[in-house]
C-alpha positions in Angstrom: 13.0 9.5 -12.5 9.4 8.9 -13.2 7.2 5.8 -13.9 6.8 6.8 -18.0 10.3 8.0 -18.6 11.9 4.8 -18.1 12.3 2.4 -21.2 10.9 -0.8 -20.6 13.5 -3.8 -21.7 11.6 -5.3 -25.0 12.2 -2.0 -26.2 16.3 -2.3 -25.9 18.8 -4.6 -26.4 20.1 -4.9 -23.3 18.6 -7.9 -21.1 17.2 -6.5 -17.9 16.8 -9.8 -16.2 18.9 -12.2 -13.4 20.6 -14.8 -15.8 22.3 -17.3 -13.4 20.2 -19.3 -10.9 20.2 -17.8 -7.3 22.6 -19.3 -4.7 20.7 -20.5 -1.8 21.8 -19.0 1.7 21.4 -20.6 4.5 19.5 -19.2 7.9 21.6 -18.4 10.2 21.8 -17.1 14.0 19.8 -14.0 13.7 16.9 -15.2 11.5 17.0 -18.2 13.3 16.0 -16.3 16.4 13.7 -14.3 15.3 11.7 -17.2 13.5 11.2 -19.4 16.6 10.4 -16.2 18.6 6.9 -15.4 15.9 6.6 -19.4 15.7 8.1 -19.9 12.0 10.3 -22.5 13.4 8.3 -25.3 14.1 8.8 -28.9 13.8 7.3 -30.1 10.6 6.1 -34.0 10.3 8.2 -34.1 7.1 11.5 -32.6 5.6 12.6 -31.6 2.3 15.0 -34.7 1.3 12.4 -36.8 2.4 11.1 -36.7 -0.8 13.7 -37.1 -2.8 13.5 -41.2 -2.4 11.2 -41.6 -5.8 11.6 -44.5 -7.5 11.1 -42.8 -10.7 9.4 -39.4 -12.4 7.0 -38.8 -15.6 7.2 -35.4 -17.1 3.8 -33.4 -17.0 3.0 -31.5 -20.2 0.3 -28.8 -20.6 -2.9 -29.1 -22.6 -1.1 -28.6 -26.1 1.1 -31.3 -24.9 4.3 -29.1 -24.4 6.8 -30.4 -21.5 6.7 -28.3 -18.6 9.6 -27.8 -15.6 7.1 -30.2 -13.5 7.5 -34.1 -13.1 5.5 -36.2 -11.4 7.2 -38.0 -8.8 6.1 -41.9 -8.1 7.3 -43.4 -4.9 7.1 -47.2 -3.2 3.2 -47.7 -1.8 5.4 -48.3 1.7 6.8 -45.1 1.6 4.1 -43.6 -0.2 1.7 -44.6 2.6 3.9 -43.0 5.1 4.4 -39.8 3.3 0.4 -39.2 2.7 -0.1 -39.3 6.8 3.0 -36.9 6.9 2.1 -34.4 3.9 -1.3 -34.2 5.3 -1.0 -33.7 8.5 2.0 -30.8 7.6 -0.8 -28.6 5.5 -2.6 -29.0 8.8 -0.1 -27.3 10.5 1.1 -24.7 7.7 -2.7 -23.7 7.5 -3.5 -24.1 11.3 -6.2 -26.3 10.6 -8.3 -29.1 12.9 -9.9 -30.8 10.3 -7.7 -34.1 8.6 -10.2 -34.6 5.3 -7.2 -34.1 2.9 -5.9 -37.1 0.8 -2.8 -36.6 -1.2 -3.6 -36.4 -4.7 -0.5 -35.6 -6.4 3.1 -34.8 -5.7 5.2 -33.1 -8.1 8.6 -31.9 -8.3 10.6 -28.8 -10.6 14.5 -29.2 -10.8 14.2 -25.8 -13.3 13.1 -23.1 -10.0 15.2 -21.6 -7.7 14.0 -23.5 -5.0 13.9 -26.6 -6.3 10.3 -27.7 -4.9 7.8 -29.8 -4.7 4.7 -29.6 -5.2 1.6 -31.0 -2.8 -1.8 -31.6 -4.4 -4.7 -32.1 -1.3 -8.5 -33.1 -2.0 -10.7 -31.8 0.6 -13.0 -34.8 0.7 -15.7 -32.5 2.9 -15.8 -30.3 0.1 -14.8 -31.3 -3.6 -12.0 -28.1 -3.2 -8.5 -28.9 -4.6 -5.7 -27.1 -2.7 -1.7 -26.7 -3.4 1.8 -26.1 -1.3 5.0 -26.5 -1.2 8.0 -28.2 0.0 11.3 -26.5 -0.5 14.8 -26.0 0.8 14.7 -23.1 2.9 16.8 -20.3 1.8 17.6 -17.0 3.9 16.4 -14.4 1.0 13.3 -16.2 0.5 12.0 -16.3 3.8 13.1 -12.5 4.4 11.2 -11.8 1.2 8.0 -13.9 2.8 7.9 -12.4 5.9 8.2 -8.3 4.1 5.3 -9.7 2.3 3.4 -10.5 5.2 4.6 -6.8 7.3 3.9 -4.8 3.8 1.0 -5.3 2.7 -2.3 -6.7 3.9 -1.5 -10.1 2.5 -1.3 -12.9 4.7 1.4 -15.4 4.1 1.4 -19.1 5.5 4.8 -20.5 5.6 6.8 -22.6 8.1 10.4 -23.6 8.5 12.7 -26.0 10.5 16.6 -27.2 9.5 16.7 -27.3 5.5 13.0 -27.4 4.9 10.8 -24.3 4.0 6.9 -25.0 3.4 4.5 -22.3 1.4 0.8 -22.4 0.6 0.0 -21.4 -2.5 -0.8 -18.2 -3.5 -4.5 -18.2 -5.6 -4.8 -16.0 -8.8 -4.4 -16.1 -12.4 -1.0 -16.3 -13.6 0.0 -13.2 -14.9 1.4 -14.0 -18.3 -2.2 -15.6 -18.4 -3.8 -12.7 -17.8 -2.5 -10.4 -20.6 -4.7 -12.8 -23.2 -7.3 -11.3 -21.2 -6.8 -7.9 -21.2 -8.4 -6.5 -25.0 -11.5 -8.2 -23.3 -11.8 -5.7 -20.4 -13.8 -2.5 -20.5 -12.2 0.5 -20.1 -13.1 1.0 -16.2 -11.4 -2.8 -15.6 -8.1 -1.6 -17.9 -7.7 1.6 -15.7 -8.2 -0.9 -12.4 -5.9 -3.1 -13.5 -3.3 -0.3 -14.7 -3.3 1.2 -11.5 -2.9 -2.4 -9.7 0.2 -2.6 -11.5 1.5 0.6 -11.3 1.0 -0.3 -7.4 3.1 -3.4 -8.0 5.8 -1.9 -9.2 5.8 0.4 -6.6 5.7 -1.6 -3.9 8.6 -4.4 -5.7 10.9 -1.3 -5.8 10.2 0.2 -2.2 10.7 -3.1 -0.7 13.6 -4.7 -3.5 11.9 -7.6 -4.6 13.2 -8.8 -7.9 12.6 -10.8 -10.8 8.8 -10.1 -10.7 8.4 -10.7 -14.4 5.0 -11.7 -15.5 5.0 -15.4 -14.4 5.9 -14.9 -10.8 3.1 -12.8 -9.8 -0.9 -13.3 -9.8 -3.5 -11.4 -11.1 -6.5 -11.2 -8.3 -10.1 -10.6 -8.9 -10.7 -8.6 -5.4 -14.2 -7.7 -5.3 -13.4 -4.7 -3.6 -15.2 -1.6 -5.1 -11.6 0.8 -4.0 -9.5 -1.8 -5.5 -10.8 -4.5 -8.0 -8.0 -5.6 -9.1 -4.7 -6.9 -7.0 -1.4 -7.8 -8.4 0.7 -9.9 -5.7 4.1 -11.5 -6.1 4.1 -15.3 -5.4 8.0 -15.8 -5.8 10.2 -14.1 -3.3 13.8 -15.6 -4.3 14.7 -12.6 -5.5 13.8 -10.5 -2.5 17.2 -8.0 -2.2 19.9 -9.9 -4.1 20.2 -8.9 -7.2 22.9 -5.8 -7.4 20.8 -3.8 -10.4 18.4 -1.4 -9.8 16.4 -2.3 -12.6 16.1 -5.7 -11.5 13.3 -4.1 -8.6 11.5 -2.0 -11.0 8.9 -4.9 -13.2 8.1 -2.2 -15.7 11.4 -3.2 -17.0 10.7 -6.8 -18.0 9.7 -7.3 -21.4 7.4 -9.9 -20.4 5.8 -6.9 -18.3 4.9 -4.9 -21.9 1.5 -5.2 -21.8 1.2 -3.7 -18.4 3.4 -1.2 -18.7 1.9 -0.1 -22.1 -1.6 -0.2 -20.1 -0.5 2.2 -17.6 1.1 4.7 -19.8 -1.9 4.7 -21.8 -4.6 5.5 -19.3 -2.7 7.6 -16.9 -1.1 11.2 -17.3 2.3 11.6 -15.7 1.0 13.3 -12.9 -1.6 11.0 -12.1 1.0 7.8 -11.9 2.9 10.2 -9.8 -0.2 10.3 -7.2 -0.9 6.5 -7.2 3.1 6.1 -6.8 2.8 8.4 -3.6 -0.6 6.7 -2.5 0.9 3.2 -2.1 4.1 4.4 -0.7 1.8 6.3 2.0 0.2 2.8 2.4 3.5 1.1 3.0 4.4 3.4 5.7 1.0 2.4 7.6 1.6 -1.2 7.4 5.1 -0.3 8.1 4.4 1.6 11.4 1.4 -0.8 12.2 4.3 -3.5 12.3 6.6 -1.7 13.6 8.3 -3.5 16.4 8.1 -6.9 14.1 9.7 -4.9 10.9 12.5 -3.6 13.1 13.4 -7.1 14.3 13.2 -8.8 11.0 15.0 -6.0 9.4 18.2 -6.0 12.4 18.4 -10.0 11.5 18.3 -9.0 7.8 21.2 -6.7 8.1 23.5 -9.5 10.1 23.0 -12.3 7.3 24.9 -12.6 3.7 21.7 -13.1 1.6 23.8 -12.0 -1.5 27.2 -11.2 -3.4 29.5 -8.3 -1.9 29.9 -6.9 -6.0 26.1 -6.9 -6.3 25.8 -4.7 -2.4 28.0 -2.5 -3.9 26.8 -2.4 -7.1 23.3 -1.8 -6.0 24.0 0.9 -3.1 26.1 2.9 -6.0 22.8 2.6 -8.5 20.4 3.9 -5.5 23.1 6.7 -4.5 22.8 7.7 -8.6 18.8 7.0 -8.9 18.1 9.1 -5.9 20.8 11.7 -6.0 22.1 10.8 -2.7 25.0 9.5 -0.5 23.1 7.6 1.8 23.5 4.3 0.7 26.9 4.9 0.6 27.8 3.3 4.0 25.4 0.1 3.0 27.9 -3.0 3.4 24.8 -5.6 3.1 21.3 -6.0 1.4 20.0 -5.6 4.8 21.4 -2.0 5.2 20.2 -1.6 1.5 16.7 -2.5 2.4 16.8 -0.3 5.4 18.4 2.7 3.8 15.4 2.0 1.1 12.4 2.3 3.2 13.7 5.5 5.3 14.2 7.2 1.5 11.0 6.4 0.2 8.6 6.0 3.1 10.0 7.7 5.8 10.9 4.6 7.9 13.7 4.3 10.5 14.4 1.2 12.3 15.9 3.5 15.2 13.3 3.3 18.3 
């Protein structure tokens, strides 16, 4: 099925989207080991139900004044004092970094995500720069989905874990709900860029079953690379192989994905999304192969942990099976075997040394 045959969800009735909040799975025996082999695990100056001993919480609102998910979270100075050392010197770690200028600015929480997190603000008193992460419970399909992001693309990803905590720096780039507003003000050079960044995108979601990537959980990047000027990179991973619909992988199906979609399949011929589509999947195999010793590991540990529903392994195996014309997902019992099954059918790749 190609790219501009498939009907995009605001054109339909049907919702293509996950409508219950994600369970969160725990890491267990295998990920475990293969986290403190590559030095994920690490012990961290601060855990995630550490900060849940606020005192109280103000709601943040935008600039119009509209409530958003985020609170503010106000603690006692005495434990406040503690946590500034800790959340300081924890960015240090996350970010490998010597240099201790950071105060603690702001701390934030959402109840609304997935995840649950909070948010750490950091002023960089050497240089005026403002700088973000975050605290969250750890969760098996998350981290999987990080650490594909990290052997998959050329995107580096700074996260550490230990017990119940996960800890993520934050991933710069302009929203991209945000970024549609901006799109009738691009030339027509920019539009075709940032088509073909998308088209990319969805690609690379679907070779790799990252979900949910509706506009607001991926960024738009400026690159200022002359190949490649504009990047599209997801910046929530909680959906990395657990939903059971195909659809689900495939962000040209979101409605709030429209004006992407509608950018692509007005500046490219069929053929020509064809060609990009084979370009980044030829791309995915390098950084696969470059990794490849890493990917395999990662990918035998994914296979040995329950990072979804049985229905939704089934139901997705029999979708792929249909989408592909195939039986090979057939024998799939997890998402693991899913995601393995995946990469050998659309970039060549077998985790068999």
């Amino acid at each position: 099925m190609q790219f501009s045959y498939i009907v995009n969800a605001a054109l339909s009735n049907e919702t293509d989207r996950p409508l219950m909040q994600k369970e969160v799975y725990p890491v267990n025996t295998a990920l475990q080991a293969y986290l403190q082999q590559y030095k994920r695990d690490l012990l961290v100056p601060v855990a995630y139900t550490d900060l849940f001993h606020y005192r109280y919480t103000n709601a943040i609102r935008d600039i119009d004044g509209r409530h958003t998910h985020w609170e503010n979270v106000v603690y006692d100075a005495s434990l406040l004092s503690t946590l500034q050392q800790q959340l300081t010197d924890t960015y240090c770690l996350l970010m490998q970094l010597d240099n201790h200028s950071f105060t603690i600015t702001a701390i934030d929480f959402c109840e609304y995500a997935n995840s649950m997190p909070f948010r750490i603000t950091l002023d960089n008193s050497l240089t005026g720069q403002i700088h973000y992460y975050y605290i969250k419970a750890a969760d098996s399909s998350r981290i999987f989905g990080l650490e594909l992001e990290q052997l998959l693309s050329p995107n580096a990803t700074h996260f550490i874990y230990h017990q119940n905590t996960l800890i993520e720096q934050h991933i710069d780039g302009i929203p991209g709900d945000e970024f549609t507003k901006e799109i009738n003000q691009l030339s027509t050079e920019e539009k075709s860029q940032l088509a073909e960044a998308f088209l990319r995108f969805n690609e690379r979601s679907f070779v790799r079953l990252l979900g949910d990537m509706r506009s607001y959980n991926f960024v738009t990047i400026k690159t200022g690379i002359v190949q490649k000027p504009y990047q599209i990179r997801a910046i929530d991973f909680d959906q990395q192989c657990y939903e059971g619909r195909l659809n689900l992988y495939l962000p040209q199906f979101y409605k709030e994905n429209i004006e992407y979609l509608q950018l692509v399949t007005a500046t490219f011929t069929s053929q020509q999304i064809e060609q990009i589509r084979l370009q980044e999947r030829v791309e995915l195999e390098l950084f696969a192969q470059d990794n490849r010793v890493k990917l395999n590991h990662l990918l035998q540990a994914m296979v040995a942990e329950e990072i979804s529903d049985n229905y939704k392994v089934l139901t997705l195996r029999n979708e792929l099976n249909q989408y592909f014309k195939t039986n090979h997902f057939s024998d799939c019992t997890t998402m693991g075997a899913i995601v393995i099954q995946q990469l050998a059918q659309m970039i060549d790749y077998s985790v068999a040394e």
